[in-house]
VMD Tcl script that draws the C-alpha trace (Angstrom):
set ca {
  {87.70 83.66 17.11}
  {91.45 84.15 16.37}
  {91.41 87.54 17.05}
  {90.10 86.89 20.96}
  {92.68 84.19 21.08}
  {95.67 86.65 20.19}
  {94.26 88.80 22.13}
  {94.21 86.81 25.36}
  {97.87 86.06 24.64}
  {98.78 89.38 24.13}
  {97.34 89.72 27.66}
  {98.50 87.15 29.41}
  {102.18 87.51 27.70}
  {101.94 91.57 28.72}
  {101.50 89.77 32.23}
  {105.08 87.96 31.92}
  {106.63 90.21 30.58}
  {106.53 93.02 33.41}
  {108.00 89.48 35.55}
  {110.73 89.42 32.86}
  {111.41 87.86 29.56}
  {115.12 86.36 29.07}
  {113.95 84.58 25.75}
  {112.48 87.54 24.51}
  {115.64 89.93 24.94}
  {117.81 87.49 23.48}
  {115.21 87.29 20.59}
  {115.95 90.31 19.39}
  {120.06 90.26 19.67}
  {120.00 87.73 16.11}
  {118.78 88.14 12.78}
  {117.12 84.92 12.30}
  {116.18 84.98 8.88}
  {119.89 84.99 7.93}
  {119.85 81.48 9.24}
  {116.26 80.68 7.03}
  {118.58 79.68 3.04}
  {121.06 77.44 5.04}
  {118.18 75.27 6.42}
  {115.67 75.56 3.93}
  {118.43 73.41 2.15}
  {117.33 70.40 4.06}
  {114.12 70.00 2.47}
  {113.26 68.67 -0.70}
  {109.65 68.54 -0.76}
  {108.98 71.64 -2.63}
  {109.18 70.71 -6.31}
  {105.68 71.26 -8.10}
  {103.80 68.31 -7.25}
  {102.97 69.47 -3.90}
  {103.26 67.67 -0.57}
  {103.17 68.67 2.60}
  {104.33 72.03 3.95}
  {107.23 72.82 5.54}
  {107.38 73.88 9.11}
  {109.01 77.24 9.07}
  {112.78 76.99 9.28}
  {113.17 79.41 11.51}
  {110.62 77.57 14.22}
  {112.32 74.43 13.53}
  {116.01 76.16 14.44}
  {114.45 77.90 17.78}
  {112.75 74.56 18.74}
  {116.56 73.07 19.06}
  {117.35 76.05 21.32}
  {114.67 75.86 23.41}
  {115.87 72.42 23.91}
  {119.36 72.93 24.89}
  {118.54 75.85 26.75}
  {115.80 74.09 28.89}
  {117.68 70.54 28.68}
  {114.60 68.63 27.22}
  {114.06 65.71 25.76}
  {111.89 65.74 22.14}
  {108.36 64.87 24.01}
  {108.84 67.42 26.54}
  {109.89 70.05 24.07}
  {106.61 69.64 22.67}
  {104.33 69.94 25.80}
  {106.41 72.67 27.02}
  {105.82 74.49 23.53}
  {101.80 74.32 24.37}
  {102.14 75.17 27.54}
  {104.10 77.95 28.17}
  {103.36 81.59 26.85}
  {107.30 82.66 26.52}
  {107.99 79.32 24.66}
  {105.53 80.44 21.65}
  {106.55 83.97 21.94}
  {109.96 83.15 21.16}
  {108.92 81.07 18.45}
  {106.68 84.23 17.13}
  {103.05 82.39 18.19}
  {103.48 79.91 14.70}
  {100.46 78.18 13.73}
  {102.02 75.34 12.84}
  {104.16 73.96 15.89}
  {106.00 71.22 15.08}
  {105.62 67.81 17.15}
  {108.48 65.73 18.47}
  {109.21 63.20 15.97}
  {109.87 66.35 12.97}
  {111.98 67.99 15.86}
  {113.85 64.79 15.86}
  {114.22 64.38 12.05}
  {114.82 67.41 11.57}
  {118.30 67.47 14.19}
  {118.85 63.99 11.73}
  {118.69 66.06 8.95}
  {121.08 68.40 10.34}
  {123.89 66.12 11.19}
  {123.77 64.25 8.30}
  {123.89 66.92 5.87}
  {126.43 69.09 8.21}
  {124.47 72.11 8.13}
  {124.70 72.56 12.05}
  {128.47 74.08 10.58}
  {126.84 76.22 8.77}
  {124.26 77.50 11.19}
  {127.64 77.66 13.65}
  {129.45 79.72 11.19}
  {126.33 82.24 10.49}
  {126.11 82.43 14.48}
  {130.08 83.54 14.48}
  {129.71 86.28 11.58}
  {126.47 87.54 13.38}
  {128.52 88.21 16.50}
  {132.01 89.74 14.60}
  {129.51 92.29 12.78}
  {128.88 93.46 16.17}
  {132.14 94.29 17.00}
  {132.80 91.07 19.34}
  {136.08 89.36 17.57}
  {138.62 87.63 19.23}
  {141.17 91.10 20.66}
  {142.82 89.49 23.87}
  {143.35 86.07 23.30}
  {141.11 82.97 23.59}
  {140.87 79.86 26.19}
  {140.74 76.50 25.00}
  {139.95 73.54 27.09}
  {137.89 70.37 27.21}
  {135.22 68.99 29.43}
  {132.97 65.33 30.13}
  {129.85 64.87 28.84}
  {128.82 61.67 30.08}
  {126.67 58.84 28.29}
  {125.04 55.08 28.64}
  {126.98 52.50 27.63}
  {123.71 50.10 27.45}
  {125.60 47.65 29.62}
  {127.60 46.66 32.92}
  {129.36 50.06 33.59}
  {132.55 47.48 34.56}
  {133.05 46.53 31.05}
  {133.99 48.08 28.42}
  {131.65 47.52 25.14}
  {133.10 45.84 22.28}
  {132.77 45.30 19.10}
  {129.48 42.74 19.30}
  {127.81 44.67 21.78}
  {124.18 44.73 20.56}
  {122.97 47.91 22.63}
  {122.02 50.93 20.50}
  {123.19 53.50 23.18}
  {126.55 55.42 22.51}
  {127.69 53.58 19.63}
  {130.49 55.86 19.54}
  {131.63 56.82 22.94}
  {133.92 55.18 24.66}
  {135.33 55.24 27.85}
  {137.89 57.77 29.74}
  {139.40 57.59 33.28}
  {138.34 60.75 35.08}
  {139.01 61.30 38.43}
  {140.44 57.42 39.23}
  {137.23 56.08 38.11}
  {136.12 54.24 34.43}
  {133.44 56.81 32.94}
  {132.13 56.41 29.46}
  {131.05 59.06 26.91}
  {132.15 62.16 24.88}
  {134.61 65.05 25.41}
  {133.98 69.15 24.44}
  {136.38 70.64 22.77}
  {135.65 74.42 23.47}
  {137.89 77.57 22.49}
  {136.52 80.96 24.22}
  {137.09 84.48 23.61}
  {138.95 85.76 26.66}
  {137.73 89.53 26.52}
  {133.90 88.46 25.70}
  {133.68 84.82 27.26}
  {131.76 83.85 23.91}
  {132.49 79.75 22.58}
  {134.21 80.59 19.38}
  {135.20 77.01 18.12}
  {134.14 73.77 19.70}
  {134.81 70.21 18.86}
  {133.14 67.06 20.06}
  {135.14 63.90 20.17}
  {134.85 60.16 22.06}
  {136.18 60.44 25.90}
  {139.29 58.90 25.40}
  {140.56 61.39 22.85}
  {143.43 63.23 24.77}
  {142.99 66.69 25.16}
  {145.90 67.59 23.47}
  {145.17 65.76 20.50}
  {142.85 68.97 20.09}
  {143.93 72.35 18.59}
  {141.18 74.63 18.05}
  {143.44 77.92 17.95}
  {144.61 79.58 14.92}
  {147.49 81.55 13.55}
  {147.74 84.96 15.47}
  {145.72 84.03 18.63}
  {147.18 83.88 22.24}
  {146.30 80.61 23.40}
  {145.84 79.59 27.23}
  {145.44 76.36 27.80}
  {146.13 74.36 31.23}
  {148.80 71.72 31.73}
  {146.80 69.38 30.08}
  {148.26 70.41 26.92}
  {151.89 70.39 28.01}
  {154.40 69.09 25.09}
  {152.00 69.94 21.68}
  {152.54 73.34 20.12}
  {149.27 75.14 18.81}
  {148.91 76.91 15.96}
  {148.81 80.69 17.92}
  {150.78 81.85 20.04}
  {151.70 79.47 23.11}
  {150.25 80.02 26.40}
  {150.00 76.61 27.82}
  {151.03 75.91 31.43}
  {154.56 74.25 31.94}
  {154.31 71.33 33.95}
  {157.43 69.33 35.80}
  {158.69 66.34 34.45}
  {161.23 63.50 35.93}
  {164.42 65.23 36.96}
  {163.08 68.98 36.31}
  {161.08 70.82 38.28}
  {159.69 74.18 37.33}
  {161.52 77.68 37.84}
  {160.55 80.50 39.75}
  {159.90 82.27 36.33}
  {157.41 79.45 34.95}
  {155.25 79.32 38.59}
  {155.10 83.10 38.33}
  {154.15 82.57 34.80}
  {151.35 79.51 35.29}
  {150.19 81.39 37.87}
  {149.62 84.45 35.20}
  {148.05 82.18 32.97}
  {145.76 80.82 35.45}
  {144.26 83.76 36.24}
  {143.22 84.18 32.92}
  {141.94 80.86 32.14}
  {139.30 80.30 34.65}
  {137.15 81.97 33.12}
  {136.36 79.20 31.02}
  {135.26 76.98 34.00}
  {132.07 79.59 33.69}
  {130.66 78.30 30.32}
  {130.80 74.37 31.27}
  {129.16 75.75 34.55}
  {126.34 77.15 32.74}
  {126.43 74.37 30.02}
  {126.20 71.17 32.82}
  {123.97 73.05 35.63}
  {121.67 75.39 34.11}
  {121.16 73.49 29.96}
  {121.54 70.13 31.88}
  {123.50 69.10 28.93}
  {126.17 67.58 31.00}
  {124.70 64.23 29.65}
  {123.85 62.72 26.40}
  {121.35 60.49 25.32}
  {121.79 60.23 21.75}
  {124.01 57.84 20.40}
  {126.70 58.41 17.36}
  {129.27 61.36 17.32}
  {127.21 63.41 14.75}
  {124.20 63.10 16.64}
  {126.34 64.85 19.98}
  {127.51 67.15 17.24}
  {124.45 68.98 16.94}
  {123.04 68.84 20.30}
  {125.91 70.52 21.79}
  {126.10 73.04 18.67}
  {122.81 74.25 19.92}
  {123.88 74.07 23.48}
  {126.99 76.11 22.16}
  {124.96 78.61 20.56}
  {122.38 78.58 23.90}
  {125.56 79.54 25.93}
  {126.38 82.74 23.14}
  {122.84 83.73 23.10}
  {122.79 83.58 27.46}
  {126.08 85.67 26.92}
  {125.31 87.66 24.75}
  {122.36 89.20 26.72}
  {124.87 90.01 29.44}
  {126.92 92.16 26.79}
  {124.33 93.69 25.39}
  {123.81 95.45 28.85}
  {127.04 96.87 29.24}
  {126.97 97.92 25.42}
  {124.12 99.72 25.95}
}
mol new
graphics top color blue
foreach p $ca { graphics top sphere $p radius 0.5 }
foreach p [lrange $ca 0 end-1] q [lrange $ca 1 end] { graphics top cylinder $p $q radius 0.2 }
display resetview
C-alpha cells in the first residue's frame, strides 16, 4: 500500500514540477543536516526510559520556513502541509508531520533557549563557504512591523494593561500618525543583497540607537542615522541642521550614497508583500525574534536562488 502511495506522489509531484518548483531549487542550495546538532539540543526526551519520539529536526526547522515564506499562521501551516504536494516535498514526504501546537512549542523552544542565533549563524557560514562574503560594503537600515496593542489604538498601554497582545511593543510615530509595534534592524550585503545581521527591537527604539556594522565594512545608511558613528567605515547621509545647510560636495555625495542604498528597500519589499510578515501576532520581543529570523533566512533562501542562476 505504501509503495502505490509514493508512487502516486511521485506522479503527481513529476506533474508540478515540469510547472516549476521554487521550494525545491532552493532545497538543494543548503546542507540541512548541518543545522540537525544545534536543534536536536532542544530536546530532552531521549534519555533511556523512552518517551515519545522526536519529530525530525530538520522537518521541524523547514516547517518555520514554510511559514514565513507563505505568511501562515500555526493551523494553516498544518493544513497546507496535507494539502499541498511541494509543501511535503520540501519537507522530504516525512511520515511523521508535525501538528500545530509542536510547531508552536517548538518556535518556544527556540527563543527561549536562543538557538534561532545559532541556526542564524550556521545560515551565515553556509553562505561565506560559497564564496558570498561581504566585498563592497553593506546597507543597514530599519523598517515597521506592526502589532495589536489589545486596546483603544488612541492610548497608549500601560503598565496594568491586562491584554496579552504585544506585551513588549510599544508605540512609534510613523508618518504623523501613533502606530504600535516592533522595528527590523537589517544590515545587507551590497554586492549580493543577502540580510547579513538583523536586530529586532520595540518601535520606539531610534534607529540610530542601532549599529549592526563592524570594523572594516563600508556602511550606508540614510539620514536617519545622522550624528552616531558606526563601527565601519562611515557612509551615512549628511543632513542640514539650524544655521548649516549642506555643500555642494555632501548633495553630490548623498546623492552617491543613495544610489547605493536602495537596494535595501527590495528585501522589506519582499519581506511585507510577498512573506506577509509585515505584521506580528505574537507577543514578547523573543517571540518576534524568531519569526523574523526565519523570515530573514526565507528572504536569503528567495535570494539565494536568484544567485545561484547567474553562478551557474
Amino acid at each position: 500500500m505504501d509503495s502505490l502511495i509514493d508512487f502516486a506522489l511521485k506522479r503527481e509531484y513529476e506533474r508540478l514540477q515540469k510547472l516549476g518548483d521554487r521550494l525545491n531549487d532552493v532545497n538543494k542550495l543548503i546542507d540541512w543536516n548541518l543545522f540537525k546538532p544545534i536543534v536536536s539540543e532542544l530536546f530532552d526526551n531521549k534519555s533511556e526510559k523512552g518517551g515519545r519520539p522526536n519529530i525530525d529536526e530538520i522537518v521541524m526547522v523547514k516547517m518555520l520556513l514554510l511559514q514565513a515564506w507563505y505568511g501562515l499562521s500555526d493551523q494553516e501551516l498544518e493544513r497546507q502541509v496535507a494539502d499541498r504536494i511541494s509543501f511535503r516535498k520540501f519537507l522530504g514526504f516525512p511520515s511523521d508531520v508535525p501538528d500545530y501546537t509542536t510547531v508552536w512549542y517548538f518556535r518556544e523552544r527556540l527563543a527561549k533557549m536562543g538557538k534561532d542565533k545559532d541556526i542564524w549563524s550556521e545560515l551565515q557560514r553556509q553562505l561565506e563557504s560559497k564564496g558570498l562574503s561581504i566585498k563592497k560594503g553593506v546597507i543597514q537600515d530599519a523598517t515597521f512591523i506592526s502589532s495589536d496593542p489589545g486596546q483603544n489604538a488612541s492610548k497608549p498601554r500601560g503598565e496594568g494593561a491586562k491584554t496579552r497582545r504585544s506585551k513588549d511593543g510599544n508605540w512609534a510615530k510613523r508618518n504623523r500618525k501613533n502606530e504600535f509595534g516592533f522595528k527590523l534592524h537589517s544590515l545587507m550585503d551590497l554586492e549580493d543583497g543577502l540580510i547579513r545581521r538583523f536586530e529586532v527591537t520595540s518601535a520606539n527604539v531610534h534607529d540610530n540607537n542601532i549599529d549592526l556594522s563592524q570594523k572594516g565594512e563600508v556602511v550606508y545608511r540614510d539620514k536617519g542615522y545622522f550624528g552616531t558613528t558606526p563601527k565601519g567605515y562611515d557612509g551615512t547621509m549628511k543632513r542640514a541642521v539650524r544655521g548649516r545647510k549642506l555643500s555642494r560636495a555632501e548633495n553630490h555625495r548623498n546623492k552617491r550614497i543613495m544610489r547605493k542604498r536602495k537596494k535595501v528597500e527590495r528585501h522589506y519589499a519582499v519581506i511585507k508583500r510577498v512573506f506577509k510578515s509585515g505584521h506580528m501576532l505574537v507577543t514578547t520581543l523573543p517571540r518576534v525574534q524568531v519569526k523574523m529570523m526565519f523570515v530573514c533566512f526565507s528572504f536569503n533562501l528567495y535570494q539565494l536562488q536568484t544567485l545561484s542562476k547567474t553562478m551557474a
